[in-house]
N, C-alpha and C positions, 0 to 999 in steps of 0.2 A: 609517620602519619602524613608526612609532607609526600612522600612520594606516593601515597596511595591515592591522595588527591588528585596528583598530575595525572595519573595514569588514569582516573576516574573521571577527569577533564579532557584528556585525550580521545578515549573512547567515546563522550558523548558527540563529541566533535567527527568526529569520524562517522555517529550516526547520525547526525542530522548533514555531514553532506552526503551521504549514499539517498537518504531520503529527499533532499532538493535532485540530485541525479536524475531516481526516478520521477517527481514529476515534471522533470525538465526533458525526459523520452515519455513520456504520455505528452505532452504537450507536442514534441516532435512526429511524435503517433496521430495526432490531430491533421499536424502538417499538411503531414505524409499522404492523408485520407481526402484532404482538401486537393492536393499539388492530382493525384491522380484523378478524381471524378472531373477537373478541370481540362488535363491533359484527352479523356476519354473523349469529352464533350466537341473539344476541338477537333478528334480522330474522325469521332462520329460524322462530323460538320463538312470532310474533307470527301467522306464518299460520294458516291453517282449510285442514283437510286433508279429502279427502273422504271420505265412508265408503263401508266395501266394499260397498252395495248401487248409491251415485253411483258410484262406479267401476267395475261392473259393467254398467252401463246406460249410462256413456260410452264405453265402451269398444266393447258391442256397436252401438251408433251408428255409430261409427265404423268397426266392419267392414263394416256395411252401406254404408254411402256410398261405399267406395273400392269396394266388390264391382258398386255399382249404375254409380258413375265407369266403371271397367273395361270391361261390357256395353256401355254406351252408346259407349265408344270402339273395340271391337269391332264392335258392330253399321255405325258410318258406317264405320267402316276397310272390311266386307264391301262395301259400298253403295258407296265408292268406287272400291273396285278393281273391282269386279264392272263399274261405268259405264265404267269406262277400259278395261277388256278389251273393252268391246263396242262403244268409238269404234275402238278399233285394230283389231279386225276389218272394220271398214267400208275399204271400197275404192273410190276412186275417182278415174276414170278409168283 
């Protein structure tokens, strides 16, 4: 009986430190969530932003190119259809 107890004593012991463990890593999970939003803030802190006239003028660049992209895939898309309507019109024999 004696030894059923230690062993029944043992065990609980062994579960209540796996249970302080865990919330000694949720607690370091807190940390962790704090240490990083803090690290980001000062990342953030450290960039060069553009000014509204650089961003103005990337920005119209950038309309231009997708507007000029467009045309140009417009233009071969006509050019290609246009050739293929006019092989399948062809007949022969």
């Amino acid at each position: 009986m004696a030894k059923t107890d230690i062993k029944n004593q043992d065990q609980s012991k062994k579960l209540s430190k796996s249970k302080n463990q865990d919330k000694g890593q949720k607690g370091l999970s807190r940390f962790r969530i704090v240490r990083y939003l803090q690290e980001m803030i000062g990342e953030v802190k450290k960039l060069t932003w553009l000014t509204k006239k650089e961003l103005v003028s990337h920005t119209i660049a950038v309309f231009v190119f997708v507007i000029a992209m467009a045309l140009i895939i417009y233009v071969l898309d006509f050019i290609f259809s246009t050739g293929i309507g006019a092989l399948e019109s062809i007949h022969i024999g």
